[in-house]
N, C-alpha and C positions, 0 to 999 in steps of 0.2 A: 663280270661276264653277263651279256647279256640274258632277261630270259623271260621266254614266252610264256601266256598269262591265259587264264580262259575261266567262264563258269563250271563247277561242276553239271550239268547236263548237256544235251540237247547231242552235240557230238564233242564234247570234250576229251576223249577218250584217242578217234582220231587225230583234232589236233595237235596234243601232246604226244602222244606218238608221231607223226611227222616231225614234229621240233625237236625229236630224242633223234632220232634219224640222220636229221642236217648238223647235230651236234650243240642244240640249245641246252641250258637247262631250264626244264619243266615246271610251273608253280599249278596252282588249281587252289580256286578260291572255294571251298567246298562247304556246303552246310552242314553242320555237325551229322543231323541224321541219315545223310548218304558216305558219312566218311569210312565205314565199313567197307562197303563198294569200292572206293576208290584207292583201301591200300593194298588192294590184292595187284594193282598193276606196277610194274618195274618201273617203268620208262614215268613215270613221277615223282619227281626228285621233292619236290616241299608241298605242303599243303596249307592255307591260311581257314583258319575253322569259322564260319560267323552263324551266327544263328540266322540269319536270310542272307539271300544275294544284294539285297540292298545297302547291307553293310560295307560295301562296296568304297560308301559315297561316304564313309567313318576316315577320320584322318588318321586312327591307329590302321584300317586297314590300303590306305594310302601310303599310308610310312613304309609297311613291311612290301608291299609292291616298287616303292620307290628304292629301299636295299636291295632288292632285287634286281634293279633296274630292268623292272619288268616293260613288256610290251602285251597291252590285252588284247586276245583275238574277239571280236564283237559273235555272237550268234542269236537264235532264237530267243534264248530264254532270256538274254537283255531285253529285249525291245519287249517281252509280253508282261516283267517286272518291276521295267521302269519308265518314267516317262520321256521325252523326247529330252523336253529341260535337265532332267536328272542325267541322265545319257551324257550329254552336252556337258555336263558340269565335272565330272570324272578327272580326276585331278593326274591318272596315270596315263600315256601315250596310248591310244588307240590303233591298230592295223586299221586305215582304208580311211574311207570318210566319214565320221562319225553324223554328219550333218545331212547326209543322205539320207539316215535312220529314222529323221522326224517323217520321209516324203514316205518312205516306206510306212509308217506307223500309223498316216494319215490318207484315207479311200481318198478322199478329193486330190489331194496332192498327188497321190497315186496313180490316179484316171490323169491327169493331167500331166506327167511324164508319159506314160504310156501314148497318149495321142500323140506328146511331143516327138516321140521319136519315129513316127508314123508305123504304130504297131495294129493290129485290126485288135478293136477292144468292143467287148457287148456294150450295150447303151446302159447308162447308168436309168434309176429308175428316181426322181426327184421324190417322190411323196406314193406312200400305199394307195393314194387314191386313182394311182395311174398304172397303177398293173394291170397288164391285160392280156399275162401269160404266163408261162411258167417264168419262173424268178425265183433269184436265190437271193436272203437277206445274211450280211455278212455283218458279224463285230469287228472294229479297229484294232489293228496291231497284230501282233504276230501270237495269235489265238491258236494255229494248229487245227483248226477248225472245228473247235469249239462253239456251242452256240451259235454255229451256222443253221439254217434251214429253206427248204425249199415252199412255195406256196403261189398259188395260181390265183388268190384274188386280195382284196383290203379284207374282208372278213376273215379270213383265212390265215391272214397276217397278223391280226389283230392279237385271235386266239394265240397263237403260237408266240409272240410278241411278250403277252403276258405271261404266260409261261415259266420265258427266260427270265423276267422281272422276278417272276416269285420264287423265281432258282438262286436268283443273286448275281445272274450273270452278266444282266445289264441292268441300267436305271431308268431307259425312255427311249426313244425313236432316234434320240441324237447319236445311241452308241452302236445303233445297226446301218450298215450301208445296202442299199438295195442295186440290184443289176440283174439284167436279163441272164437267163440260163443258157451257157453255149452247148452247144451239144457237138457230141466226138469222141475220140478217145483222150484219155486225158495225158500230156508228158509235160515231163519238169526240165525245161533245160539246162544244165548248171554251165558257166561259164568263169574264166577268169581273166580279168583283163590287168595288166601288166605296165605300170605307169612308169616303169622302169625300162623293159625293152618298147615301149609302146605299143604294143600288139595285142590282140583280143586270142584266147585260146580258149575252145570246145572241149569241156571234160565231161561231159557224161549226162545220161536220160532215167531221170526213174519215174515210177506210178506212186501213188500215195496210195496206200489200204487204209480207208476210213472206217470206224465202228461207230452204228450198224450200219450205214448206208450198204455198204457192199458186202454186208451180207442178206438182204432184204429177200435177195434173187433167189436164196434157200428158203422161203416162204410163199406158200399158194399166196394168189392175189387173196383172194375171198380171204383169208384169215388174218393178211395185214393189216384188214381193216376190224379187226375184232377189238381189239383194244387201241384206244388212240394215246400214241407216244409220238415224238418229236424226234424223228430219226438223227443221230449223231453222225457229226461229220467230222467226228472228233479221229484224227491221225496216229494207227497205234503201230505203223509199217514204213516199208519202202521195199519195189520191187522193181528189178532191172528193164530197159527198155534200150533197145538200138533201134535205131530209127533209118528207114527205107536211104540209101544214098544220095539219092536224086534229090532228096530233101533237105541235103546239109547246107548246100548253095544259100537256099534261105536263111538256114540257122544260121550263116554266119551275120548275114547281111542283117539282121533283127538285132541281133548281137553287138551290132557296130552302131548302129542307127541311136538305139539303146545308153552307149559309150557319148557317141554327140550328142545327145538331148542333156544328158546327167551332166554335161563338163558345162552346158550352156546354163540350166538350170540349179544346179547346186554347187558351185568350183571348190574344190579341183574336181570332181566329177568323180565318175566312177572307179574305183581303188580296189583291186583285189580281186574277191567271189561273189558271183551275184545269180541270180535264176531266175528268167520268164517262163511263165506258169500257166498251162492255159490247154487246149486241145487242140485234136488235127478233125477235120471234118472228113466227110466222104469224097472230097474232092480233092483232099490233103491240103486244106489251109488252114493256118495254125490260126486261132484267135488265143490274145494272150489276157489272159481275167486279173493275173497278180505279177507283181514281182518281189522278189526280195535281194535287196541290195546287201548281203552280206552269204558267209557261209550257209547252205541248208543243211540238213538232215538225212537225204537222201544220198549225199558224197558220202555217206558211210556205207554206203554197198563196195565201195569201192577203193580199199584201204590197201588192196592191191594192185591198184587202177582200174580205169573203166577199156574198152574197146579205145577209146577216143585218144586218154589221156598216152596209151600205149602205140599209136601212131605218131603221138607228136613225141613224143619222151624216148621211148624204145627201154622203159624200165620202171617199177613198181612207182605211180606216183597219187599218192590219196591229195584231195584237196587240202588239206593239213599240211603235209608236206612239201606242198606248192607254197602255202604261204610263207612255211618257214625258209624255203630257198629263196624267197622276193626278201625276206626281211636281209635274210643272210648276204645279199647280192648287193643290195643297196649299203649295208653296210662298209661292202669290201671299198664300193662301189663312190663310198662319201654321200650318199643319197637318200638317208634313213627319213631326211625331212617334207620328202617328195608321197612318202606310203604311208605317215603316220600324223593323226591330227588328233 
């Protein structure tokens, strides 16, 4: 029998649960020192113990995915532990396109989907010596926004730059991307497209809670500047968002545009769960800063569906349990070779 596969974090928790749901059994490749956590839950049927998630790429821990005949759901905490190449090299079935995860893992690749699919994107910033605003400099990969930071000139950059060097959390200029700062409010759209029915479907909007950025606003200006620290954009949240109607028209069309760039630029294209990531302005237009081609983090608000997922569904459905019903469909379906790479 078949059965669904995941890391211990990021939203593991949800996906196993949807695949207990559709009637999978559950695996979880879990790090010994989270395995406390993880036997309090039911709907987890085995656990594979490795002392990192990189043990992954271990042919003992290949074999017992392979007895399994397991299917791994890709999330976050792949792409920010391993490398695109390592990704790529995973000896067990993948959900979606695994090959999408290098574009995601890489800003230039990234900026260059995003225009492809004619999305409004801030101008990238080529070198610190050309900032001439507020500007945000970002690390590669799915960081969670770590090591991000904000800064309005080259000096400004510089300092802060070192910083991160002497924290360990970059090496040089190569591992920050720089891009102008959009300003708005910020929304996460998640979406999932369906290489099975062909169809693009709208599941849900959340905000990210960063520490400390957003908590700064609890501090008088005069005293933020009393000690200098490097505000963290690091993501310790997620908080719901339904967005005005009038503006769904868009979402979907960004959605789709998104779907054609990915099938042109990576084939078979876009597979599964994906989020554009970006804000709405005062005039309501979205600029989109990131995307992530796979499950987010934020479809954990919504393990009983979101507003969205319950108009098209008419019954509890988390993104977890979306994919587990794509795998399950294609199966019935003869098609499992269409969703899995």
């Amino acid at each position: 029998m078949t059965s669904i596969a995941t890391l211990g974090s990021h939203c593991a928790l949800q996906v196993l649960k949807g695949a207990k749901d559709e009637g999978f059994k559950t695996l979880l490749v879990c790090e010994k020192k989270r395995e406390s956590l993880y036997r309090r839950f039911p709907f987890i049927d085995d656990l594979i113990l490795v002392n990192s998630f990189n043990d992954i790429l271990d042919q003992r821990c290949s074999t017992q995915l392979a007895e399994k005949d397991a299917i791994v759901i890709p999330h976050g905490t792949l792409i920010s532990q391993m490398t695109s190449s390592e990704i790529e090299s995973i000896k067990t079935p993948i959900f979606g396109n695994r090959w999408i995860l290098r574009w995601e893992s890489d800003r230039k690749m990234k900026e260059e989907m995003m225009i492809d699919s004619k999305l409004n994107v801030p101008r990238s910033i080529p070198s610190p010596k050309e900032i001439k605003g507020l500007s945000i400099a970002k690390r590669h990969g799915a960081a969670g926004g770590k090591g991000y930071f904000l800064t309005t000139s080259e000096k400004d950059y510089e300092k802060k730059r070192d910083q991160l060097i002497s924290d360990g959390l970059i090496k040089n200029d190569n591992d920050l991307y720089l891009q102008e700062y959009a300003y708005g409010v910020s929304a996460y759209l998640q979406y999932f497209h369906s290489a099975i029915k062909g169809q693009l479907e709208f599941f849900g909007v959340d905000r990210r809670y960063e520490s400390d950025i957003d908590g700064l606003g609890r501090i008088p200006a005069s005293q933020q500047l009393d000690t200098y620290r490097i505000p963290s954009f690091n993501v310790v949240g997620n908080s719901p968002l339904v967005l005005r109607e009038s503006l769904l028209e868009e979402v979907y069309a960004m959605g789709e545009r998104f779907i054609e760039s990915a099938k042109k630029l990576v084939p078979p294209g876009m597979i599964g769960p994906f989020c554009l990531e970006g804000v709405y302005d005062d005039n309501s237009t979205f600029t989109t800063f990131e995307f992530s081609a796979r499950i987010v983090a934020g479809t954990n608000l919504y393990i009983d569906g979101s507003p969205y997922s319950s108009l098209t569904y008419g019954e509890p459905m988390s993104m977890g349990k979306r994919i587990a019903r794509e795998i399950k469909e294609a199966k019935k379906e003869n098609k499992l070779q269409r969703i899995i790479t």
